[in-house]
Phi, psi and omega in degrees: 000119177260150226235159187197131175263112152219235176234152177235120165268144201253176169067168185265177234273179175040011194195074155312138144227161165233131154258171189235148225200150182260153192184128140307114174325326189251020173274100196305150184328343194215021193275182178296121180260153177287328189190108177299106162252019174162181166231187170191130202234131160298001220216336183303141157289314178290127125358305152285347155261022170294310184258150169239152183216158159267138182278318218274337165265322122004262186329311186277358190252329175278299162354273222284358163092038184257119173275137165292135126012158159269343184262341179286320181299312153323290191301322192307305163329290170312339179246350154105013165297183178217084181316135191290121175245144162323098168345127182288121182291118153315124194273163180287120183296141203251156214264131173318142176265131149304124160322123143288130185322154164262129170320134156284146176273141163281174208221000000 
């Protein structure tokens, strides 16, 4: 299941708000989330007070192998968050090819 931090919308017509949410990729845009981390209002002038996030469940959701959106990772930027990266997996070592014999020449 690929799992996606992205934004949901909230408020009233002209007065946007968003949260921000862990969501099954194939979960429409205003659907049922897996897990609420935060909110994020547009309308704040300051920047730093725009997004409110929990870091540490953040963290444990980038851990557990969940990608953000391009506009939550944007937003995060613009504000001066640092998105948490994920532990490098080991890839499996891929098996070496036998050198082929070299052809004896004929004679």
């Amino acid at each position: 299941m690929a799992v996606r931090i992205r934004l949901t919308r909230f408020g009233r017509k002209n007065r946007p708000h968003y949260r921000i949410a862990v969501f099954d990729a194939q979960t429409r845009r205003d659907g049922r989330y897996l897990e609420l981390l935060g909110s994020y209002d547009p309308l704040v002038h300051e920047p730093k007070d725009k997004v409110k996030v929990d870091a540490d469940r953040l963290a444990a959701w980038v851990h557990q192998g969940a990608l953000a959106t391009p506009a939550v990772a944007q937003l995060f930027r613009h504000c001066g968050l640092k998105m948490p990266v994920a532990p490098k997996t080991a890839k499996p070592k891929a098996k070496k090819a036998k050198p082929a014999a070299k052809a004896a020449p004929k004679k």
